[in-house]
C-alpha positions as a LaTeX table, in Angstrom:
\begin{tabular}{lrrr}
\hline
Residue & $x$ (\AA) & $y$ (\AA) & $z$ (\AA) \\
\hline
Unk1 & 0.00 & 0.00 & 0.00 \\
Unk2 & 1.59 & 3.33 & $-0.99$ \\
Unk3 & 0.66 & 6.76 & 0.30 \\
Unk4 & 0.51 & 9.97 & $-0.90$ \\
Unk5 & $-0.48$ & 13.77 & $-0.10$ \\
Unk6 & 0.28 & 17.59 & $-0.29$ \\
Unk7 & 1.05 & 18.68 & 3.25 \\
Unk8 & 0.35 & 22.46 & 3.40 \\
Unk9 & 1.90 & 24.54 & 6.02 \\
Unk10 & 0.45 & 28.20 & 7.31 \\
Unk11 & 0.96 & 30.38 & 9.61 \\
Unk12 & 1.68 & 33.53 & 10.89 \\
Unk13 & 5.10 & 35.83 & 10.07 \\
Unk14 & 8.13 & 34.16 & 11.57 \\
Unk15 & 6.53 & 31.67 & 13.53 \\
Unk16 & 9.06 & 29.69 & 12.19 \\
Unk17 & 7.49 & 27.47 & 8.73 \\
Unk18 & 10.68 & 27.52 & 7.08 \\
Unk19 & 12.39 & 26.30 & 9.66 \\
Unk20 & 9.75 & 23.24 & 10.50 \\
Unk21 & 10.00 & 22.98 & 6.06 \\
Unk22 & 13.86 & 22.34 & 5.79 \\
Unk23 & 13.87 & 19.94 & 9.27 \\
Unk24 & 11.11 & 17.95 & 7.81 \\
Unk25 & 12.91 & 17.68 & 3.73 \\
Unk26 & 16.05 & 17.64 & 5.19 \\
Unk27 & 17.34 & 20.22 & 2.78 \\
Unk28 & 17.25 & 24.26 & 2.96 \\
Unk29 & 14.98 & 25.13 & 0.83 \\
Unk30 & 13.15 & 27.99 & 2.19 \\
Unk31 & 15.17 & 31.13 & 3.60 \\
Unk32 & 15.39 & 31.35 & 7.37 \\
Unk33 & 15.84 & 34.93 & 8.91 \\
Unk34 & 14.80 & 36.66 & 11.97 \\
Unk35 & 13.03 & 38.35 & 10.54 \\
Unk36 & 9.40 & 38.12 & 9.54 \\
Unk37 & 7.19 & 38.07 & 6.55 \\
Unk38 & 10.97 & 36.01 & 3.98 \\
Unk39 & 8.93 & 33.60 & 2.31 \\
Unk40 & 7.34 & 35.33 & $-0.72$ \\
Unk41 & 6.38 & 32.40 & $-2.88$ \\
Unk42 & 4.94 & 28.85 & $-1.95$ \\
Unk43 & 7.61 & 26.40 & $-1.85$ \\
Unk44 & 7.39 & 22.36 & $-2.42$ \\
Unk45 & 9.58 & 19.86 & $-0.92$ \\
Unk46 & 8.67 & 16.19 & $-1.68$ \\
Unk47 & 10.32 & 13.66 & 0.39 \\
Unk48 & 10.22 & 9.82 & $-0.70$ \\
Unk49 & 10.30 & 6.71 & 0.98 \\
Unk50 & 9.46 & 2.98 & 0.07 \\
Unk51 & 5.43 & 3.36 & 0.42 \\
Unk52 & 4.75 & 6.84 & 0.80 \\
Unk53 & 5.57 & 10.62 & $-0.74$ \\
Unk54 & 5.11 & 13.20 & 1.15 \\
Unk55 & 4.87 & 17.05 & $-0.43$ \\
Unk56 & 5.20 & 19.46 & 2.09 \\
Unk57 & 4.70 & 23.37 & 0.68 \\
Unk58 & 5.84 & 26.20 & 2.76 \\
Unk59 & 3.28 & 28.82 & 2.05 \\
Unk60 & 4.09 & 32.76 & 2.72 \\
Unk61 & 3.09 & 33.97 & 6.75 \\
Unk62 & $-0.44$ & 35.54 & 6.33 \\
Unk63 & $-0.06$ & 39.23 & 5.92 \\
Unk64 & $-3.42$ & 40.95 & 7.97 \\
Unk65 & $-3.58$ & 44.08 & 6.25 \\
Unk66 & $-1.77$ & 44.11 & 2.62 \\
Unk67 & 0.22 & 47.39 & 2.04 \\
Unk68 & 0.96 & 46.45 & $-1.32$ \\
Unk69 & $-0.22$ & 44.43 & $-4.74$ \\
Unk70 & 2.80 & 41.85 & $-3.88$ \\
Unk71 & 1.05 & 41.28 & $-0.43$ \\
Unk72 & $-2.31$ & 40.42 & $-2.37$ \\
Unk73 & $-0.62$ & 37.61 & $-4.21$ \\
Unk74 & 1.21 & 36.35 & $-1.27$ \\
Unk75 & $-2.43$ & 35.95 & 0.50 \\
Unk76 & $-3.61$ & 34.13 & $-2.50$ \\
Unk77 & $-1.38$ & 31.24 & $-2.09$ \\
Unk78 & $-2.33$ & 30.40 & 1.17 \\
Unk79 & $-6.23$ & 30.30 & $-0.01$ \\
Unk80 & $-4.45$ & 27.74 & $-2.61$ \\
Unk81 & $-2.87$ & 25.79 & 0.07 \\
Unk82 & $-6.62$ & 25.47 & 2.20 \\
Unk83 & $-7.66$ & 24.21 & $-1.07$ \\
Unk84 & $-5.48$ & 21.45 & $-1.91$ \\
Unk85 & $-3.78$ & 20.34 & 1.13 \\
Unk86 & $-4.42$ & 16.60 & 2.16 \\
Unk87 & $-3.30$ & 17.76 & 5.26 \\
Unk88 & $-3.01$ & 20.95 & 7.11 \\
Unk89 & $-0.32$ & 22.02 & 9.40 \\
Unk90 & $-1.06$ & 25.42 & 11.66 \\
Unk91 & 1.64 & 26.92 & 12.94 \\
Unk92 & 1.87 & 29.31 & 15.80 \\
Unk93 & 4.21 & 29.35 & 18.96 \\
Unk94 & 3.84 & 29.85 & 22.49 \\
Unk95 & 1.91 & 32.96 & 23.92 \\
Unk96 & 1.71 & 33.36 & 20.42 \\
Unk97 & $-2.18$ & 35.69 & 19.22 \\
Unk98 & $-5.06$ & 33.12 & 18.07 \\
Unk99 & $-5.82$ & 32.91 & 14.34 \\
Unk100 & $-8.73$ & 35.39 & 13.71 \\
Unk101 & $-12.17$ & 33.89 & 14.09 \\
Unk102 & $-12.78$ & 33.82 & 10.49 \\
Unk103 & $-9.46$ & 31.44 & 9.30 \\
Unk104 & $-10.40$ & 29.41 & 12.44 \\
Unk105 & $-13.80$ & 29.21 & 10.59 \\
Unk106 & $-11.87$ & 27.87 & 7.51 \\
Unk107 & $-9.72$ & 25.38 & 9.20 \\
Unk108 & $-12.74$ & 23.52 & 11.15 \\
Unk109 & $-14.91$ & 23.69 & 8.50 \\
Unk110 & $-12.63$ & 22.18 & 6.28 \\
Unk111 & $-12.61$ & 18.34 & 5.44 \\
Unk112 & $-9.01$ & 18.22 & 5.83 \\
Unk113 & $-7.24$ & 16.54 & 8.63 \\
Unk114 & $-5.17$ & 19.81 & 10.88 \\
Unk115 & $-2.58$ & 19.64 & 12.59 \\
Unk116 & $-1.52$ & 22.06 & 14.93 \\
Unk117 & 1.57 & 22.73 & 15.65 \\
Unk118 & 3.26 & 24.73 & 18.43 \\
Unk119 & 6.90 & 25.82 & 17.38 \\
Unk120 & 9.88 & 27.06 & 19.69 \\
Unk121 & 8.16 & 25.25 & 22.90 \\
Unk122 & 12.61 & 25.60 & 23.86 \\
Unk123 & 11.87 & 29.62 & 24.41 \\
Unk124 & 8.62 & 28.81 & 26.79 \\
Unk125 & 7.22 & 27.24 & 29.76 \\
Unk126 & 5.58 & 23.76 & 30.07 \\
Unk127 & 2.46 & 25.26 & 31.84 \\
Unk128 & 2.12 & 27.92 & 29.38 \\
Unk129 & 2.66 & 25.49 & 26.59 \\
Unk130 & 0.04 & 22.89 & 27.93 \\
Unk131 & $-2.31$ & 25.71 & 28.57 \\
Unk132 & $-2.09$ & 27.18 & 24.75 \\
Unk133 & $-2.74$ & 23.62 & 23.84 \\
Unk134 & $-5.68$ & 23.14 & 26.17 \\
Unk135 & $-7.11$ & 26.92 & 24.27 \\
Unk136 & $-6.20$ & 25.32 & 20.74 \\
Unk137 & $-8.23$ & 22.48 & 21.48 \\
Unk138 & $-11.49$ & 24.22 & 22.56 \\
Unk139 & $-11.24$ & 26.30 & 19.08 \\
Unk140 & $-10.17$ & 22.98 & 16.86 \\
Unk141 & $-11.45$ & 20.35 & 18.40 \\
Unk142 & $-10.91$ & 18.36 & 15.76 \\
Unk143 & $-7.13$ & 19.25 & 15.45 \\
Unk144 & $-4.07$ & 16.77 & 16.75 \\
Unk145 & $-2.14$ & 19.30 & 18.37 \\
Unk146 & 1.96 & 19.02 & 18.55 \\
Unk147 & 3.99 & 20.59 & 20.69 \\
Unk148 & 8.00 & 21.07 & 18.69 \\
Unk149 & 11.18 & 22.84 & 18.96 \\
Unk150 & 11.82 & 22.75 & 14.60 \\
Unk151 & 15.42 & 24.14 & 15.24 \\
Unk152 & 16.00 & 21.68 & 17.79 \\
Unk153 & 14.53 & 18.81 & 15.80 \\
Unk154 & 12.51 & 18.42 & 19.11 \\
Unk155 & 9.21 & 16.05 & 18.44 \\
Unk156 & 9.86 & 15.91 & 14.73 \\
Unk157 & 9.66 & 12.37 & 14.28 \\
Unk158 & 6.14 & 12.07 & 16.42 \\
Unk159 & 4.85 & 14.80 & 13.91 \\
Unk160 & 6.41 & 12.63 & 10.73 \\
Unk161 & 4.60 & 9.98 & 12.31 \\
Unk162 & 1.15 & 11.80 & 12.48 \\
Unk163 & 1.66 & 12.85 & 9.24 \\
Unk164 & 2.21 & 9.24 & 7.80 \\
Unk165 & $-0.63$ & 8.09 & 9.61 \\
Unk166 & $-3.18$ & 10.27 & 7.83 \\
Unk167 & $-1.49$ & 10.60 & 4.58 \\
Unk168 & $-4.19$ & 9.41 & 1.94 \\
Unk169 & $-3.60$ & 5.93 & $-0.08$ \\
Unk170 & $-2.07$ & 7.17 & $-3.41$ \\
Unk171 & 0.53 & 6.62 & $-6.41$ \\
Unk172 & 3.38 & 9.51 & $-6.14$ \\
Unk173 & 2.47 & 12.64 & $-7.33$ \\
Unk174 & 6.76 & 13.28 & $-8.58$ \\
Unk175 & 9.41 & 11.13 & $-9.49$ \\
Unk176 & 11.01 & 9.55 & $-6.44$ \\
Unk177 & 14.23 & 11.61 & $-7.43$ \\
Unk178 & 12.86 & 14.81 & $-7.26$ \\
Unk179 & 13.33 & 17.55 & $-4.01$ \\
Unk180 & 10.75 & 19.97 & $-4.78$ \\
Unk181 & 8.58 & 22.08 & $-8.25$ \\
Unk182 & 10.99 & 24.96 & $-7.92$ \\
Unk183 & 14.10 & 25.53 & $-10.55$ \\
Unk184 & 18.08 & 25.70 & $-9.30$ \\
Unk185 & 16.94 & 29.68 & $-10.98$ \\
Unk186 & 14.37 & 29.86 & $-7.98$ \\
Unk187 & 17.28 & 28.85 & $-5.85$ \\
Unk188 & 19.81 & 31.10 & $-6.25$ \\
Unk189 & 17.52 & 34.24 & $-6.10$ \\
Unk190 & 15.89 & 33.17 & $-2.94$ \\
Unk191 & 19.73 & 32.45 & $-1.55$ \\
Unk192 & 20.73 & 36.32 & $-2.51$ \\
Unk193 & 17.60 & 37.48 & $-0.87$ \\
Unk194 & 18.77 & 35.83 & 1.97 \\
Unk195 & 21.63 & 37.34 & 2.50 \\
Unk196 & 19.89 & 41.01 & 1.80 \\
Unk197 & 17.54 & 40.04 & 4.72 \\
Unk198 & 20.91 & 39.28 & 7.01 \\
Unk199 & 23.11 & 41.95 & 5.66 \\
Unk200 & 20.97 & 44.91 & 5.08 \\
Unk201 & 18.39 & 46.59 & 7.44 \\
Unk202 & 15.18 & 48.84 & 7.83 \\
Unk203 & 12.97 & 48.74 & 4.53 \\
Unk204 & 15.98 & 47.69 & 2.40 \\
Unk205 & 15.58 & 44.00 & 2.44 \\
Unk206 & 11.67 & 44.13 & 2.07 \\
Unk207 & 11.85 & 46.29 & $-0.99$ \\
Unk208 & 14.01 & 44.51 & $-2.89$ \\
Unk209 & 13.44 & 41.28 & $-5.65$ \\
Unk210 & 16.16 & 39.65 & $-7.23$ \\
Unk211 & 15.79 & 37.77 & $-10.90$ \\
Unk212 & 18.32 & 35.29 & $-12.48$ \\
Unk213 & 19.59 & 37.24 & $-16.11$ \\
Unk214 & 21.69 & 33.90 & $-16.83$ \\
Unk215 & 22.35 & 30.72 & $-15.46$ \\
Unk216 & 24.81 & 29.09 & $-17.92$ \\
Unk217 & 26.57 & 25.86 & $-17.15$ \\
Unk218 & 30.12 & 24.77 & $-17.95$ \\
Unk219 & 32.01 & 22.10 & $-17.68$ \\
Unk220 & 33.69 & 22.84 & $-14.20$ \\
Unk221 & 31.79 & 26.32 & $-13.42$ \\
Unk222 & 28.66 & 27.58 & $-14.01$ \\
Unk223 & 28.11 & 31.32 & $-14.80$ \\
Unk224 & 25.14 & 33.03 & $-13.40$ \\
Unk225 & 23.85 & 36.96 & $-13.29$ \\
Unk226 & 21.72 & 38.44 & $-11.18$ \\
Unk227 & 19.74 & 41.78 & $-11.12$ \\
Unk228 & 18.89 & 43.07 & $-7.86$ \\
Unk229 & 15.72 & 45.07 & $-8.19$ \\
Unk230 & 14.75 & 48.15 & $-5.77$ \\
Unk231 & 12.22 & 50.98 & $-5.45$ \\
Unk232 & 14.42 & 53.95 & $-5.16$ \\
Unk233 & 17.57 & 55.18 & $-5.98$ \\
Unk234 & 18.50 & 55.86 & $-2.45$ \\
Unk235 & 17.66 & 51.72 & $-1.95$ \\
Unk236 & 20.30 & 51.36 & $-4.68$ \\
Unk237 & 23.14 & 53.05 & $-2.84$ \\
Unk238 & 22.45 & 51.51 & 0.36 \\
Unk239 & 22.55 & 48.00 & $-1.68$ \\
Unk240 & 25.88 & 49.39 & $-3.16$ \\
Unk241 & 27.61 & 50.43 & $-0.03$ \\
Unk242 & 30.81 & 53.08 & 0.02 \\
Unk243 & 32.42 & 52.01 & $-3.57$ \\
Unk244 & 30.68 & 48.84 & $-3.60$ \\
Unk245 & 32.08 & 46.89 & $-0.56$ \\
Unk246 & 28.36 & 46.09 & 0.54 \\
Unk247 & 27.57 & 44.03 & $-2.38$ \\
Unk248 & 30.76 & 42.63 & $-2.66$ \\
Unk249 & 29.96 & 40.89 & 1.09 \\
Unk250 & 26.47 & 40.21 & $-0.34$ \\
Unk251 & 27.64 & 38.38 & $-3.73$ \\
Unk252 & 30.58 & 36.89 & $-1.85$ \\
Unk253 & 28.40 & 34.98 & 0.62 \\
Unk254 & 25.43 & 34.03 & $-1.97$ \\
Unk255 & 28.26 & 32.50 & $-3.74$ \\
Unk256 & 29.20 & 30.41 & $-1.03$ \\
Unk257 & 25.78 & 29.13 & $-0.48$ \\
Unk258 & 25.34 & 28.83 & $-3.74$ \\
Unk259 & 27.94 & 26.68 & $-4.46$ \\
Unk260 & 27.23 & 23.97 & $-1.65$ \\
Unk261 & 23.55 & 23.81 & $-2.35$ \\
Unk262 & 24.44 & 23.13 & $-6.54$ \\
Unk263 & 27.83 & 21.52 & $-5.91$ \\
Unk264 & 29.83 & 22.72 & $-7.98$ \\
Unk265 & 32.08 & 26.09 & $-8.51$ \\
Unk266 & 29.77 & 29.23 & $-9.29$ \\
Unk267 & 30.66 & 32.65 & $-11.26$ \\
Unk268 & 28.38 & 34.93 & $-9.94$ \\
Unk269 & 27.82 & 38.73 & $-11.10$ \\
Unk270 & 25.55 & 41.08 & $-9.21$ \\
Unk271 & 23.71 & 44.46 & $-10.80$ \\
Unk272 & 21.50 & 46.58 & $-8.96$ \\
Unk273 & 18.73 & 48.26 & $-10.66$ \\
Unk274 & 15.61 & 50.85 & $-9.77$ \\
Unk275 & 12.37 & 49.92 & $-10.93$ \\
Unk276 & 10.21 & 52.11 & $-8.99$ \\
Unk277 & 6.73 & 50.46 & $-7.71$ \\
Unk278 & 8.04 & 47.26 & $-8.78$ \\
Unk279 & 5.79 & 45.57 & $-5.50$ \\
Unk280 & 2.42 & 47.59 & $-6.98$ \\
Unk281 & 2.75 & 46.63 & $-10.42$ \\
Unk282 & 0.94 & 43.82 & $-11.55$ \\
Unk283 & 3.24 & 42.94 & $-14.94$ \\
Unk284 & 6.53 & 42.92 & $-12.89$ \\
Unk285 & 5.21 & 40.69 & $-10.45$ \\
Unk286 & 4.43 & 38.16 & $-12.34$ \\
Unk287 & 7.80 & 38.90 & $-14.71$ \\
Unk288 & 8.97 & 37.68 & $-10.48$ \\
Unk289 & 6.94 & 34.38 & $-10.72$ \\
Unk290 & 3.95 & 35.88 & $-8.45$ \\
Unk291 & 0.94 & 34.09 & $-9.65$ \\
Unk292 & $-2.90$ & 34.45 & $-8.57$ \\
\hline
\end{tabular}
């Protein structure tokens, strides 16, 4: 008998997803930050065994009160992920606000088995965790509810367990040799942006986009360019630094990355370019892979 089913994960800004996404592939494949609101796209990782394939997607934190277009679209793939999850994973941590009433609403009236799961229970209490559980459970009754430390690989294997369990009888949805729907192109952009949400601060990282111009591969190297995009000119100097030395850390550090996640040496070339609105315009977003 072989299982199969789309495991959809949602939650709240840096509540830790990516985190509980990479532990769970056992790859990084979605950026982890400190800071909130990194995962602009929905990610896939499929991981294979002998009787079962299991496609998690790491969907972007719900944003309450879109300030731009971009938001909009990052919204919509989470009303994707209610849709055509097999199984639903909540995520929230301890002392952490309660979903609003209305995504509650969603969750229980859904057919799909939930999971709820409590992340960073290593920065809390036990009384204050069993108590948020006890609250979870009179909202979702319904819900298996998981108490986990992601970075910690803390209670990991119970939820892989509980995930087996109710995975649906099915054929695999990928070939058993693929890691996730996303192109090695995806990957390198989302790297970059990772290290412009560690390097820079303020606005800078959360105005910025960054598109593959080439990804050409040699023999022993492969060559890629990059564009960063920002909103403002002023965002372009910052991303600059005093006669370049900020990008230089930037690029030098992507390439790193770069180069163990591919395996293999990497030429990569950095420009920085304004396109002004680029998060309210509706033709660049989707020239950035932002779908509705």
């Amino acid at each position: 008998m072989h299982k199969a089913g789309f495991v959809n994960i949602i939650g709240y800004p840096n509540v830790g997803k990516s985190t509980l996404m990479n532990s769970m592939v056992g790859e990084k494949l979605s950026i982890i930050t400190s800071k909130a609101q990194t995962t602009r796209h929905r990610i896939m990782g499929i991981v294979n065994g002998d009787n079962f394939q299991i496609v998690y997607s790491d969907t972007p934190g719900i944003v309450k009160d879109p300030s731009y277009k971009m938001h909009q679209f990052m919204n919509q793939y989470i009303n994707i992920a209610l849709k055509d999850a097999d199984i639903l994973i909540l995520m929230t941590e301890p002392d952490y606000p309660f979903a609003e009433l209305e995504i509650i609403d969603k969750f229980n009236a859904s057919q799909t088995k939930v999971i709820i799961v409590i992340n960073k229970i290593d920065l809390s209490d036990q009384q204050t965790i069993v108590k948020q559980m006890e609250e979870w459970k009179s909202k979702m009754p319904l819900a298996e509810i998981i108490p986990v430390s992601a970075i910690n690989d803390f209670n990991i294997e119970k939820l892989f367990d509980f995930i087996i369990e109710f995975l649906p009888v099915h054929e695999a949805y990928y070939p058993k040799d693929e890691l996730t729907d996303k192109s090695m192109r995806f990957f390198v952009s989302e790297i970059i942006r990772e290290k412009i949400l560690v390097n820079y601060k303020k606005e800078i990282p959360y105005s910025t986009e960054v598109a593959v111009d080439q990804y050409k591969e040699e023999d022993n190297l492969i060559r890629i360019s990059t564009i960063i995009y920002v909103a403002r000119d002023s965002q372009k100097a910052i991303i600059l630094g005093h006669q370049g030395q900020a990008i230089k850390r930037t690029a030098s550090a992507a390439r790193k990355d770069i180069e163990e996640f591919i395996g293999k040496k990497v030429f990569l070339e950095i420009t920085v370019k304004v396109s002004k609105d680029w998060r309210d315009n509706e033709s660049t977003l989707k020239h950035f892979g932002y779908t509705q």
